[in-house]
C-alpha positions as CSV (number, residue, x, y, z in Angstrom):
1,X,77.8,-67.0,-49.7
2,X,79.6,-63.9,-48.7
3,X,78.2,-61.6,-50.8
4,X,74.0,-63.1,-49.9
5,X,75.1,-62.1,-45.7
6,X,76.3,-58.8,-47.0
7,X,73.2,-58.3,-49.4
8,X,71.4,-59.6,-46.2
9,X,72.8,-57.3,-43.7
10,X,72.1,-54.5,-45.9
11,X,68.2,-55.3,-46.2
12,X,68.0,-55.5,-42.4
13,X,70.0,-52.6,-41.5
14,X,68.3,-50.3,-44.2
15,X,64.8,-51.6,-42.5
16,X,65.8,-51.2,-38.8
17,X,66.8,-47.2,-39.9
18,X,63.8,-47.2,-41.5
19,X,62.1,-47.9,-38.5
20,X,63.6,-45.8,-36.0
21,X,63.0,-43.1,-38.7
22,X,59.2,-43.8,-38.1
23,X,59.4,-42.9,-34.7
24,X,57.5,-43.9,-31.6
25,X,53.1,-44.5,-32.2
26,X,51.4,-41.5,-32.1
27,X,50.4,-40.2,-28.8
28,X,46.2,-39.2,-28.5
29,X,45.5,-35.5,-27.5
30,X,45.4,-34.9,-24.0
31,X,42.1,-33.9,-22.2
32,X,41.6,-30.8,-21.2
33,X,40.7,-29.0,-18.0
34,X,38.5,-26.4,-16.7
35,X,39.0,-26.9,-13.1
36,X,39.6,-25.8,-9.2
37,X,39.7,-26.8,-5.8
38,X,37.3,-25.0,-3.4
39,X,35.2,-25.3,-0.2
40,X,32.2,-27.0,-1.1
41,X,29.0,-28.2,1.1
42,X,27.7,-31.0,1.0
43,X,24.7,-29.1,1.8
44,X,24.0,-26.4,-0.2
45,X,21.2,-23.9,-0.3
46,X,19.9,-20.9,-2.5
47,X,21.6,-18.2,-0.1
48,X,24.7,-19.2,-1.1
49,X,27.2,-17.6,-3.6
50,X,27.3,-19.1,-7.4
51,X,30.8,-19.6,-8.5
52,X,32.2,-20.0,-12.1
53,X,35.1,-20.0,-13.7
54,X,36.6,-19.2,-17.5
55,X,39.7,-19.7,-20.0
56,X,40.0,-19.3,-23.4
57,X,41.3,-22.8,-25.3
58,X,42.6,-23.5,-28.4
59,X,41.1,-26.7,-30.1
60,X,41.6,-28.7,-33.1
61,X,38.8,-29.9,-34.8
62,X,37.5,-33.2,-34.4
63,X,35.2,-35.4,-31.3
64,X,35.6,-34.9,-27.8
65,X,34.0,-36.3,-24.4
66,X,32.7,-33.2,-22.7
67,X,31.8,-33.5,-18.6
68,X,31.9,-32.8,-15.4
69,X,35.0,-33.2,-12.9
70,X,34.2,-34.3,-9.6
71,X,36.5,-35.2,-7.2
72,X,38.8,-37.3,-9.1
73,X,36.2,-38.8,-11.0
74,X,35.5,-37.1,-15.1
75,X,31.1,-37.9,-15.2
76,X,30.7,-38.3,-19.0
77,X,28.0,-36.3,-20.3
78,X,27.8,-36.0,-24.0
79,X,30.3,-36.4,-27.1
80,X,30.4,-32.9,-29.1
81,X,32.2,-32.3,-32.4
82,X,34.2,-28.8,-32.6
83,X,35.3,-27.0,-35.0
84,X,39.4,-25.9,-35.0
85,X,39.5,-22.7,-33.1
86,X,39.9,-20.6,-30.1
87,X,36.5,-21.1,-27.7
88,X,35.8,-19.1,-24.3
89,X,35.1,-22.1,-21.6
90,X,32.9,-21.4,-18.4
91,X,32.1,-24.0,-15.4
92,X,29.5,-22.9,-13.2
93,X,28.2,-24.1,-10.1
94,X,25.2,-22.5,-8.5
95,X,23.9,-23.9,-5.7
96,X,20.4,-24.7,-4.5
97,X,18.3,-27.0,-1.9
98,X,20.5,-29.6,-1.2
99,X,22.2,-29.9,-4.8
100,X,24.1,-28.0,-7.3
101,X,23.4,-26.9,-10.8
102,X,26.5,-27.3,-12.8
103,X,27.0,-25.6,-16.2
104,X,29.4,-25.6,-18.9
105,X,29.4,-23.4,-22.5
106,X,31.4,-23.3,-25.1
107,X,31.4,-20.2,-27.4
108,X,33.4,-20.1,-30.7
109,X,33.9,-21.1,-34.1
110,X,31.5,-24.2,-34.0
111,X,27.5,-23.3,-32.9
112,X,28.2,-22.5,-28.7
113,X,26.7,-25.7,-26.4
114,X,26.2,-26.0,-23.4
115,X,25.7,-28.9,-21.0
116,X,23.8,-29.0,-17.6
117,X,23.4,-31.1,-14.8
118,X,22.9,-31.2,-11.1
119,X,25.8,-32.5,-9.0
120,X,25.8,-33.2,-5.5
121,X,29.0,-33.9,-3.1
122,X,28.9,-36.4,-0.5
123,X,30.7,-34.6,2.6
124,X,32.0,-31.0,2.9
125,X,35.4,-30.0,2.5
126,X,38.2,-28.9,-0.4
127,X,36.6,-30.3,-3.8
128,X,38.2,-30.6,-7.1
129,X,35.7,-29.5,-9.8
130,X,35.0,-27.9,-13.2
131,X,34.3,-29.6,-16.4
132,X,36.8,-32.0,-18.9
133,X,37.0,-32.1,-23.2
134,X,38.9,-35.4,-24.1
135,X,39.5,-35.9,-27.6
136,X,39.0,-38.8,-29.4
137,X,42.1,-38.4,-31.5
């Protein structure tokens, strides 16, 4: 009986330090960020200044959620699969008659693409925006 509780004993402890030798899950890649705080209007017009900004970022390949940040809010706008590499990112917003035209363009090892839209912002005051990749991996 003994020796079954010691054979026992070894079965769990050599599966418990197998465990631990695992490791915790794997943690997904975090998104990433193109983004800044500025004065914005809520009512824009042509005669004022367009504003952009750009980083260079290292990717792994794979699928990403690429948008718009707003706010606090990430605005899904298409899913884009990227090549392992080092892209230059730009955010642009240009303003016009009572809404902005935002851009955002990735140039580097995959094809560049670029995603538009027109954003607006309800009130005016210190905005959070830019644009967002979030891997699905």
């Amino acid at each position: 009986m003994l020796k079954r509780t010691r054979a026992f004993l070894a079965v769990v402890v050599t599966a418990t330090a197998a465990l631990l030798a695992l490791g915790s899950p794997a943690q997904a890649a975090q998104t990433a960020y193109l983004d800044k705080i500025q004065w914005i209007s809520a009512s824009p017009n042509d005669s004022m200044a367009r504003s952009c900004q750009t980083r260079s970022i290292t990717l792994a390949s794979g699928r990403y959620a690429w948008g718009i940040v707003r706010g606090s809010e990430n605005i899904w706008l298409r899913d884009i699969t990227l090549a392992a590499g080092t892209y230059t990112w730009q955010a642009c917003l240009d303003p016009g008659n009572g809404i902005y035209y935002f851009t955002s363009v990735l140039d580097g090892p995959s094809v560049p693409a670029t995603i538009n839209s027109y954003i607006g912002f309800a009130v005016d005051g210190h905005w959070n925006w830019g644009s967002y990749l979030d891997p699905y991996f």
